[in-house]
C-alpha positions in Angstrom: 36.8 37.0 8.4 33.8 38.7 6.3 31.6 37.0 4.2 29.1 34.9 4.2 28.9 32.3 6.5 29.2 28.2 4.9 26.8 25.9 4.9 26.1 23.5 8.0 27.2 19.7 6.9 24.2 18.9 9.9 21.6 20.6 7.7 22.9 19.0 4.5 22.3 15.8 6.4 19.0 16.9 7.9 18.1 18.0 4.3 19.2 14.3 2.8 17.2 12.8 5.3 13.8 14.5 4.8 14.1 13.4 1.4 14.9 10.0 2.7 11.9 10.0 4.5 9.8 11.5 1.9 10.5 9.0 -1.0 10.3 6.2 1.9 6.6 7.1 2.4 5.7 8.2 -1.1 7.2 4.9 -1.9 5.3 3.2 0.4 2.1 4.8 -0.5 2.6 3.3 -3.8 3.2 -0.1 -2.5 -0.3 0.0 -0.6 -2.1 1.0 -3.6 -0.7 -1.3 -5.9 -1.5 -4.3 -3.3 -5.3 -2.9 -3.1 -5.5 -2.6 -6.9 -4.3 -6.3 -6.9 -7.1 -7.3 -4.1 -8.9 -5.7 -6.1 -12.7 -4.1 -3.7 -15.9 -5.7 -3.5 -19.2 -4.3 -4.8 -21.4 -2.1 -2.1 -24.3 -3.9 -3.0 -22.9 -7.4 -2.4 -21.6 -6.0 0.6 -24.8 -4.6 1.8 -26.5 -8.1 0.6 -24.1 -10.2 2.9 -24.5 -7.8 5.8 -28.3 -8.0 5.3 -28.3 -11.6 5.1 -26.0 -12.2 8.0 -28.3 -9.7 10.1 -31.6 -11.6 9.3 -29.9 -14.4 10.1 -28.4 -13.5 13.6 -24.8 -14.4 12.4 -21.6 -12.4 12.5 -18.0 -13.3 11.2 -15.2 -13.5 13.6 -13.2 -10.1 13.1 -9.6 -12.3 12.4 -11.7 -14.0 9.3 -12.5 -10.7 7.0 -13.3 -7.6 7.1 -17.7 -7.6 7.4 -17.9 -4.3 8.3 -15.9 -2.9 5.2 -14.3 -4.9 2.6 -15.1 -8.8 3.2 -13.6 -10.1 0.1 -10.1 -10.0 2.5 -8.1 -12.0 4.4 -9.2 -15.8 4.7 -12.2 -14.8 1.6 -9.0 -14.3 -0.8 -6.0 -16.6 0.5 -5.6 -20.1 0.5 -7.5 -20.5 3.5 -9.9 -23.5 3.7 -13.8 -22.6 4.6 -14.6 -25.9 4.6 -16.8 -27.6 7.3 -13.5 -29.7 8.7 -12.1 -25.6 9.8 -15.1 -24.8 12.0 -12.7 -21.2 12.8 -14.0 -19.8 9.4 -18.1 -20.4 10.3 -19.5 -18.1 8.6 -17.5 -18.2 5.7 -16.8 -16.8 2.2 -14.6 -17.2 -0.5 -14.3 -14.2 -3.3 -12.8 -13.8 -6.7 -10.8 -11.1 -7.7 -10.1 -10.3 -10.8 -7.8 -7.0 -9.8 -9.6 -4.7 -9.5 -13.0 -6.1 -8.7 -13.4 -8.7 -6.1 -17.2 -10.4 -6.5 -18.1 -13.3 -3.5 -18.7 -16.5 -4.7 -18.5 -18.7 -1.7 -21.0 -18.8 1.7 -21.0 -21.3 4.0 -23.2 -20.9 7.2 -22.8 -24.5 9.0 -24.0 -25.7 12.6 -25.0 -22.4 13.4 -28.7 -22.7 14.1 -30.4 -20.1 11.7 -33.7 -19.5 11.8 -36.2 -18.0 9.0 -36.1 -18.1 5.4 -33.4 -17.5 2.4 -33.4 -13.9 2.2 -33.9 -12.0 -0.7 -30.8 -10.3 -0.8 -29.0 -13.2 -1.7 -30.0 -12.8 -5.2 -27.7 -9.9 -5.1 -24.5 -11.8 -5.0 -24.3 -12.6 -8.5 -21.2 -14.0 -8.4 -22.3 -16.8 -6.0 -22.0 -20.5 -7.1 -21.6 -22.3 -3.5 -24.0 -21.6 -0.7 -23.7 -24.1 2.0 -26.2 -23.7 4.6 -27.0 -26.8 7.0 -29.1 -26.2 9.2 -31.5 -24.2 7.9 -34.8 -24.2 10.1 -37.4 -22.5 7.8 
């Protein structure tokens, strides 16, 4: 009865499923960066430009729309999602194109929501824009 003692079966199966696990979440890791690279992320300055505007403004989006505080050009901005004024849920609204790995806002609508002052300056910053939709605007 000398000699080494034989390997457990249970850590053989404990060792097969830590590798399991392992390529599971390296796997998955992979998944969530090749979604974001598709998305594709939204320039800081147009970013700061739309909170800046929506600041002067007195606006905020709902938080089930996208993603103000972070990375707008997500959710309703990038699906199929209407922002038109018949679906008053997405007021204010945006609509971005992405192109993979840049994501550049090109729709604004700000309707029935009462905003007072001027068109601020950072607007010029969104570049991209070629539909702003404002009504009313009381200057």
């Amino acid at each position: 009865m000398g000699g080494s003692p034989k390997p457990s079966v249970v850590c053989a199966s404990s060792l097969a499923f830590y590798y399991y696990y392992y390529y599971y979440y390296v796997s998955l890791l992979g998944l969530v960066a090749i979604v974001r690279a598709q998305n594709g992320t939204t320039p800081a300055s147009q970013v700061s430009a739309l909170n800046s505007v929506f600041s002067q403004w007195g606006i905020s989006a709902r938080l089930n729309q996208w993603n103000i505080s972070g990375e707008p050009c997500s959710g309703a901005a990038i699906n199929s999602t209407s922002i038109d004024n018949t679906n008053g849920d997405y007021n204010p609204g945006i609509k971005c194109q992405c192109n993979g790995t840049v994501c550049h806002i090109t729709h604004l609508k700000v309707y029935a929501l009462d905003v007072v002052g001027g068109i601020p300056d950072e607007l010029w910053s969104l570049t991209s824009l070629t539909n702003l939709y404002v009504s009313p605007l009381m200057l």
